[in-house]
C-alpha positions, -999 to 999 in steps of 0.1 A, spaced: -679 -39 692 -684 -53 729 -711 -22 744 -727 -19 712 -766 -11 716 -755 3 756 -764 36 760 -736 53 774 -753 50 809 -754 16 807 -716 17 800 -707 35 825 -723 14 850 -706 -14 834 -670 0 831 -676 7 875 -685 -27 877 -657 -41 857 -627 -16 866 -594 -40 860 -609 -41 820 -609 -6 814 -581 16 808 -580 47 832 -593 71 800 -624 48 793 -626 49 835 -628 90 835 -653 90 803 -673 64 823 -672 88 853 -677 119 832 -706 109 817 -722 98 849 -712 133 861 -729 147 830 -759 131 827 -764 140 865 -755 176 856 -784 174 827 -808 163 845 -806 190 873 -814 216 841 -777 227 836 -769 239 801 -744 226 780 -722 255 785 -724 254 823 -720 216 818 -692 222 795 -674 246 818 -677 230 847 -662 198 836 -634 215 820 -626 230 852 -627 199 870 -597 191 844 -615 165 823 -598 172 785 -619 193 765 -618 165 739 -630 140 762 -666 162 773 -671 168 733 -669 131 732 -693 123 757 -715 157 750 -716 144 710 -727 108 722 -759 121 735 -763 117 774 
């Protein structure tokens, strides 16, 4: 699979780079992840994490996703 080996950093950065490849769900897991690993790093817990993002009105499916694939 093309991204294979990319951490999902590395992704991310490459779906912003490459926009008109992406589909606008792979767009707001590229942004949510950004979001989250910014989020992780300023000491937020998951569940702070978790409920903030769901507020913002990204699908709960979509932060398990990104949560699960280790930021």
């Amino acid at each position: 699979a093309k991204g294979a080996g990319m951490t999902v950093q590395q992704f991310a950065a490459h779906v912003d780079a490459n926009p008109d490849k992406f589909s606008t769900r792979t767009k707001r897991q590229a942004n949510l992840a950004q979001t989250f690993a910014s989020m992780k790093k300023e000491g937020y817990d998951f569940d702070v994490i978790e409920e903030g993002l769901t507020k913002e009105g990204y699908p709960q499916e979509e932060i398990i996703w990104v949560m699960a694939n280790g930021i």
